[in-house]
C-alpha atoms as an extended CHARMM CRD file, in Angstrom:
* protein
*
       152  EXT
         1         1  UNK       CA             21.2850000000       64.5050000000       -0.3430000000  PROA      1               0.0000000000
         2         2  UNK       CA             19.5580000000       62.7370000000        2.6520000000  PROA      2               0.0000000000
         3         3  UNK       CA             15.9490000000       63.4640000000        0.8020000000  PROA      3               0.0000000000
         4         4  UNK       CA             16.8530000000       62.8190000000       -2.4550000000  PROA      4               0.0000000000
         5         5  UNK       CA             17.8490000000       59.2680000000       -1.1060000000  PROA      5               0.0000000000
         6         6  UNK       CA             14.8080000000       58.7660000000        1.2810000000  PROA      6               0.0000000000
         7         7  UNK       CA             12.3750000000       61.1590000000       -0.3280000000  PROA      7               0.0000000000
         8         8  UNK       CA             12.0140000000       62.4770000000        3.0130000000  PROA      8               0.0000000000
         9         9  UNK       CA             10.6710000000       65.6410000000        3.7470000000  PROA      9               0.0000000000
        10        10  UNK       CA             10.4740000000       67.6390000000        6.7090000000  PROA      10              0.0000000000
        11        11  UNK       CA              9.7050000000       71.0090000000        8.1170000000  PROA      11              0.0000000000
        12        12  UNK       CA             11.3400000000       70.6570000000       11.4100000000  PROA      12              0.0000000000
        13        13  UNK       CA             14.1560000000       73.2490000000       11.6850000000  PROA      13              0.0000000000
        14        14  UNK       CA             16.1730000000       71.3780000000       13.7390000000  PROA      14              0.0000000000
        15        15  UNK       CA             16.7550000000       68.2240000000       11.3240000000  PROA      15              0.0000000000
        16        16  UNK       CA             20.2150000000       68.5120000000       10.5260000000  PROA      16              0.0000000000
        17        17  UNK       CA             23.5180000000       66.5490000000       10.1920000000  PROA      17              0.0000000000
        18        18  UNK       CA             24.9140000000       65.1250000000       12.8870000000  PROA      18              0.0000000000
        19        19  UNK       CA             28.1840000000       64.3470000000       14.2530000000  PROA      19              0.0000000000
        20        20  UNK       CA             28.5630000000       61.0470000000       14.9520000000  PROA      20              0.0000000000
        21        21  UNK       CA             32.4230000000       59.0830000000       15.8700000000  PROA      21              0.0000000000
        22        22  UNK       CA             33.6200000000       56.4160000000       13.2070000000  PROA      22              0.0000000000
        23        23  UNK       CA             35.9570000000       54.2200000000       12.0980000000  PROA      23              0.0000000000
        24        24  UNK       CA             37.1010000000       54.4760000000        8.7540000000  PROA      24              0.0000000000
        25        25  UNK       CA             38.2740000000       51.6070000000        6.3360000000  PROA      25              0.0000000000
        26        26  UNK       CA             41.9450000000       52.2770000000        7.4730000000  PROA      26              0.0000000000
        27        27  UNK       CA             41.1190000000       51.9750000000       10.9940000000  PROA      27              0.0000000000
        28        28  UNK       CA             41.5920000000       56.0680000000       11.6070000000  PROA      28              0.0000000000
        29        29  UNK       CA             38.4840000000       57.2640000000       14.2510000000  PROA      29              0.0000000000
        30        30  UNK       CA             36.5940000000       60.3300000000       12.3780000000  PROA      30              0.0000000000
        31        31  UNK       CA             33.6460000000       62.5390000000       13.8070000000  PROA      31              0.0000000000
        32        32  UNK       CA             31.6040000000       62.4280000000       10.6520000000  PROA      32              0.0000000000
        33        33  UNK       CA             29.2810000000       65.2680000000       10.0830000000  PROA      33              0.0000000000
        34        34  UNK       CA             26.3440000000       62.8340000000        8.2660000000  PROA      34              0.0000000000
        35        35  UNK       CA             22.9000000000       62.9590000000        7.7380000000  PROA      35              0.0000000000
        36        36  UNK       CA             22.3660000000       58.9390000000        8.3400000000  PROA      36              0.0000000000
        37        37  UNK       CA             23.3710000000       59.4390000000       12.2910000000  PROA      37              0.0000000000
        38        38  UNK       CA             20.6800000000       56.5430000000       13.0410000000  PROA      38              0.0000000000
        39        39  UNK       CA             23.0660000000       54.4960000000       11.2120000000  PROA      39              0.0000000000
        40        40  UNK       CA             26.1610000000       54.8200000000       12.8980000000  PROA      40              0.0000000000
        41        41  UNK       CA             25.1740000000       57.4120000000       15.7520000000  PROA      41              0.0000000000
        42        42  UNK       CA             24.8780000000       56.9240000000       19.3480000000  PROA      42              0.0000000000
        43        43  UNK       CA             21.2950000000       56.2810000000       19.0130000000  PROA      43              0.0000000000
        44        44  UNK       CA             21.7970000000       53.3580000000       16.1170000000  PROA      44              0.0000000000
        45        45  UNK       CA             17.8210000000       52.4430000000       15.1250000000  PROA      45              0.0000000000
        46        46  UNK       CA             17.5970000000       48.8830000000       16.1910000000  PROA      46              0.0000000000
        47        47  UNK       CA             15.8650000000       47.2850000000       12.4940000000  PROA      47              0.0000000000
        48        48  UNK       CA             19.3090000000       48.1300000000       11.2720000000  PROA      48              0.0000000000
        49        49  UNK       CA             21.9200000000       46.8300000000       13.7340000000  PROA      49              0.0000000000
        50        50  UNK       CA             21.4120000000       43.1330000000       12.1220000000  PROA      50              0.0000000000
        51        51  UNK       CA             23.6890000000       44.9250000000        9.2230000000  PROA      51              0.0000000000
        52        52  UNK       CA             27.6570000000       44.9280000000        8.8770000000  PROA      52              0.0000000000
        53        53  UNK       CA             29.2270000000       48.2800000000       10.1210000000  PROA      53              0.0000000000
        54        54  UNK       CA             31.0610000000       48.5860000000        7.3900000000  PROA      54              0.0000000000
        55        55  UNK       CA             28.1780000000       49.1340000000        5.1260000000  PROA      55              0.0000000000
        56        56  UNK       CA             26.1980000000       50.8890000000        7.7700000000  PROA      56              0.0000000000
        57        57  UNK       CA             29.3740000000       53.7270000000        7.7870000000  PROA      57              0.0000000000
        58        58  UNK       CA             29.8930000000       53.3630000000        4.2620000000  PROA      58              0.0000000000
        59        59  UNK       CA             26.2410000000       54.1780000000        4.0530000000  PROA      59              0.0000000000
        60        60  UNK       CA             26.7590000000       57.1450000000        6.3040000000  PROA      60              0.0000000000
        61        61  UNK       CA             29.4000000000       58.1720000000        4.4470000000  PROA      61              0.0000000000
        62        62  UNK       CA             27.7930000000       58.2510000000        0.9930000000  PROA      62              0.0000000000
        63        63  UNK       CA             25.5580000000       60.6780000000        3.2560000000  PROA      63              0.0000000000
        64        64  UNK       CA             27.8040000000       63.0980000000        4.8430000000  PROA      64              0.0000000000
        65        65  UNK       CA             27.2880000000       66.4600000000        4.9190000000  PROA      65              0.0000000000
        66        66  UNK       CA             30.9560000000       67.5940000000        3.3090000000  PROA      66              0.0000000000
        67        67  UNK       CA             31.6670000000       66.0080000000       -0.0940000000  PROA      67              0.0000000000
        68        68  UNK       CA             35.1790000000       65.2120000000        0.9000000000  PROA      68              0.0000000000
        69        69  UNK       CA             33.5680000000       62.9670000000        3.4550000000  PROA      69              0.0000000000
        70        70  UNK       CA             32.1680000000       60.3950000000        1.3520000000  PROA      70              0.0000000000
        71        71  UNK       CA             33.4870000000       57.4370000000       -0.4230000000  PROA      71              0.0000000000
        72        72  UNK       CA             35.3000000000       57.4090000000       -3.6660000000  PROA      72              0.0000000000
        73        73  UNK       CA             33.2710000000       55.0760000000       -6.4870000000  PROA      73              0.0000000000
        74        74  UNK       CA             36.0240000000       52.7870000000       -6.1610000000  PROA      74              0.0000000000
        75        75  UNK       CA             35.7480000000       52.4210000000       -2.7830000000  PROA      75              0.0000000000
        76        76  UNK       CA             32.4130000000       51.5530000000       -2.9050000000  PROA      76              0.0000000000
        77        77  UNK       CA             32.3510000000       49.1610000000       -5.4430000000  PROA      77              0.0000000000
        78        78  UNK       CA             35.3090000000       47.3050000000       -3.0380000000  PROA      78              0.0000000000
        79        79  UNK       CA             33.3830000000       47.2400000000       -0.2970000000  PROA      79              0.0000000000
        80        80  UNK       CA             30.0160000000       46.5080000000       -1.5030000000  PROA      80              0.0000000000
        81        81  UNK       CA             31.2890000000       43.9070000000       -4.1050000000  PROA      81              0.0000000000
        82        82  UNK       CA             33.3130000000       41.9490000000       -0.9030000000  PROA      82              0.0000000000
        83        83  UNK       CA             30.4480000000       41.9610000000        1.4650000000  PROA      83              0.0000000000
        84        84  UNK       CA             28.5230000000       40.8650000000       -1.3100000000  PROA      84              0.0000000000
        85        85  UNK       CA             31.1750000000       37.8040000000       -1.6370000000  PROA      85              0.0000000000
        86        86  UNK       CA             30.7370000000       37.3640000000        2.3740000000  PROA      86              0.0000000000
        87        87  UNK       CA             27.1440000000       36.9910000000        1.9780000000  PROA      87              0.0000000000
        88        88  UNK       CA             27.1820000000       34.5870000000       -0.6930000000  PROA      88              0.0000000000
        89        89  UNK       CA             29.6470000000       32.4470000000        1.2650000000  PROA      89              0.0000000000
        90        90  UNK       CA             27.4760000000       32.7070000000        4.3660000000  PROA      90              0.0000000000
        91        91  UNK       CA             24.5360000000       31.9090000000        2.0000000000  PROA      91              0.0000000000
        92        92  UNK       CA             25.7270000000       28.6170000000        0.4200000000  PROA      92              0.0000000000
        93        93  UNK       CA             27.3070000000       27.3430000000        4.0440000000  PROA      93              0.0000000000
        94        94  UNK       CA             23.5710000000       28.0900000000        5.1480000000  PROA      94              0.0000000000
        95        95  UNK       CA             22.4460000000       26.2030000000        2.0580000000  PROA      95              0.0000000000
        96        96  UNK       CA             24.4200000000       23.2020000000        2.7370000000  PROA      96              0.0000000000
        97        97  UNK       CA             23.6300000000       22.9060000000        6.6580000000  PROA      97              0.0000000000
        98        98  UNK       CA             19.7000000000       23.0340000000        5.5590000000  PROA      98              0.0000000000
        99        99  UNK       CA             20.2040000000       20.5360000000        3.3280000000  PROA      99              0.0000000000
       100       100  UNK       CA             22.4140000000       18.3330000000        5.9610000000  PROA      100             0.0000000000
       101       101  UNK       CA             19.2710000000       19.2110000000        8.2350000000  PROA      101             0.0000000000
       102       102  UNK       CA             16.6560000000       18.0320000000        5.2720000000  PROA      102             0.0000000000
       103       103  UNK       CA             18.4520000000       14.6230000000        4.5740000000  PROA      103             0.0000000000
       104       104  UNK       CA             18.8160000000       13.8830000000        8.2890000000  PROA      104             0.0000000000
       105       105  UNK       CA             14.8270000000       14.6170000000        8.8760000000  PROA      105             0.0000000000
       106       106  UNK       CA             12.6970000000       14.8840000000        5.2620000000  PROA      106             0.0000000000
       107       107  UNK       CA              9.7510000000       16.0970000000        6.9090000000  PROA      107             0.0000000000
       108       108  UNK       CA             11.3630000000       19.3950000000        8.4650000000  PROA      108             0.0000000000
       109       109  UNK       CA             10.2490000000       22.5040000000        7.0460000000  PROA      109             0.0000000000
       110       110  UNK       CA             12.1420000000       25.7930000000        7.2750000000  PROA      110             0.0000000000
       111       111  UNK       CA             10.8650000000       28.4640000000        9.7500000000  PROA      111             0.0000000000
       112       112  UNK       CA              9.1200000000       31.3230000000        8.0770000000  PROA      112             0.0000000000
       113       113  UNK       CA             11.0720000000       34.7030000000        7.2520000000  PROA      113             0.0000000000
       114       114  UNK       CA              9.4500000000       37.5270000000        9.3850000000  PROA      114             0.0000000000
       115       115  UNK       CA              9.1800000000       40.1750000000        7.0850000000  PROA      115             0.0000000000
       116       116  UNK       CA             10.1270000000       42.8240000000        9.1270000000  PROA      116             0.0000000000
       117       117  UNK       CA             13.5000000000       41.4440000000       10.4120000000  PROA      117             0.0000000000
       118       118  UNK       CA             16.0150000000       40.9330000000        7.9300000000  PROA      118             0.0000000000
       119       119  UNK       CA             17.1130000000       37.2950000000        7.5240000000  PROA      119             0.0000000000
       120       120  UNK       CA             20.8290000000       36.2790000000        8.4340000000  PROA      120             0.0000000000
       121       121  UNK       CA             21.6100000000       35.0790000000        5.3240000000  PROA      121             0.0000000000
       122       122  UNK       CA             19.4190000000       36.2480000000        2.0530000000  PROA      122             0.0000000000
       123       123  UNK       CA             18.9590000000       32.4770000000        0.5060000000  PROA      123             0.0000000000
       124       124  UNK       CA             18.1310000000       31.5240000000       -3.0280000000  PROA      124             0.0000000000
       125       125  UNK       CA             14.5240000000       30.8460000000       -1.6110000000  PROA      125             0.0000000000
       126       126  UNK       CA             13.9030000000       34.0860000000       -0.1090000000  PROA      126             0.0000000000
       127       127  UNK       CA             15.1000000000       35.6110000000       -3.2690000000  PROA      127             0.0000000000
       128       128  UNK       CA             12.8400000000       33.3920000000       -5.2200000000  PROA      128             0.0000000000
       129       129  UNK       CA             10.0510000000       34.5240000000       -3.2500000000  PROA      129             0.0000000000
       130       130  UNK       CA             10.6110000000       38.2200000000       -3.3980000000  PROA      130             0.0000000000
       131       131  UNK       CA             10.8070000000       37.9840000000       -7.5090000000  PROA      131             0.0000000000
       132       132  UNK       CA              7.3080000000       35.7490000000       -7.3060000000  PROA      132             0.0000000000
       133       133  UNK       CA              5.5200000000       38.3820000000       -5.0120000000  PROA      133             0.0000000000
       134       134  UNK       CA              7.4420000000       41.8480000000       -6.2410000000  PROA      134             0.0000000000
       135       135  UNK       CA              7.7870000000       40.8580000000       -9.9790000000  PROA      135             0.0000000000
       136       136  UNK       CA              6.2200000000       37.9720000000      -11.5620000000  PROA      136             0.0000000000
       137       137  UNK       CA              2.6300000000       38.1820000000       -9.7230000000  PROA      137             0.0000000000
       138       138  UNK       CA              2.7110000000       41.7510000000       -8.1050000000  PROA      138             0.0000000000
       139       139  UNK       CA             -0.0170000000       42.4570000000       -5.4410000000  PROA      139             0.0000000000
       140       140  UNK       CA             -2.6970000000       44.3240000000       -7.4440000000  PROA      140             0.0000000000
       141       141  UNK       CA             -3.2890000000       47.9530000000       -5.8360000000  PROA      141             0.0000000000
       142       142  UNK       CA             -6.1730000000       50.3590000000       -6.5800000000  PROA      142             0.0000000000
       143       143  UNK       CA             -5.4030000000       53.8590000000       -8.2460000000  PROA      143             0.0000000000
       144       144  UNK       CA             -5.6310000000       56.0040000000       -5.3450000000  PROA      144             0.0000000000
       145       145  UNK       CA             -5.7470000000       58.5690000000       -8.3000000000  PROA      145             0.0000000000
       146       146  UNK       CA             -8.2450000000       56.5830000000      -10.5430000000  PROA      146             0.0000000000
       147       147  UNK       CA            -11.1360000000       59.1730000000      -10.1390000000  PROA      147             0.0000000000
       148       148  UNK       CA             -8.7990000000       62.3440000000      -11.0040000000  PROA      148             0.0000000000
       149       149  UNK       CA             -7.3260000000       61.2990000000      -14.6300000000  PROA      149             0.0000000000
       150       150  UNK       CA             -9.3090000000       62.9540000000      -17.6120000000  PROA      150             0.0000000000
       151       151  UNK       CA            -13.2830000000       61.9120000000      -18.1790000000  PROA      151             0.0000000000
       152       152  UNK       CA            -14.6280000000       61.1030000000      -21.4810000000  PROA      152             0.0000000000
């Protein structure tokens, strides 16, 4: 499951599950047996503490090692669909206190994202941004493979 998600591939013998302590939606502690242990683990990776628990374990979850472990599709789609809700709230109370910030001095500019980090709050800006640089002008990228397809 864990490389058909990540395409990750590895020849170490030793990458396996682990068993990492959670807390489940109904506030029950579980040892989950989950191949996403940098999620949720005792060594969580720090690029992804900036995101909710809940969907870190529920992202766990989805990758645990027994089937009975993860999350129903309804259970998903409540969780993702109300932190989806959250962030739009936080979004548009971020929108208004930029604006409040804008009226109160025109000339301020907001601080660039750093790409690396995730952002707080995912405005409409940010997702303008990605759809100009991902979808309506893509970077152009040479065909590593251009010299290998079929000669005339």
């Amino acid at each position: 499951m864990f490389n058909a998600l990540t395409r990750y591939f590895t020849e170490d013998d030793e990458w396996e599950p682990k068993i990492c302590p959670i807390t489940m939606p109904d506030g029950t502690a579980k040892n989950l047996n989950t191949w996403a242990p940098f999620l949720v683990g005792i060594q969580v990776y720090d690029e992804f503490r900036v995101y909710p628990i809940e969907l870190r374990t529920l992202i766990a979850r989805c990758m645990a090692d027994a089937p009975g472990d993860r999350p129903s599709l309804d259970e998903l789609l409540n969780i993702i669909s109300r932190n989806i809700a959250q962030g739009d709230d936080r979004a548009i109370a971020a929108q208004r206190d930029w604006e409040e910030e804008k009226r109160k001095d025109p000339t301020k500019q907001k601080p660039l994202v750093n790409v690396k980090t995730p952002p707080a709050v995912e405005d409409n800006d940010l997702l303008i941004r990605f759809f100009q640089e991902y979808f309506h002008e893509p970077p152009v990228r040479e065909d590593p493979y251009r010299d290998l397809w079929d000669r005339d």
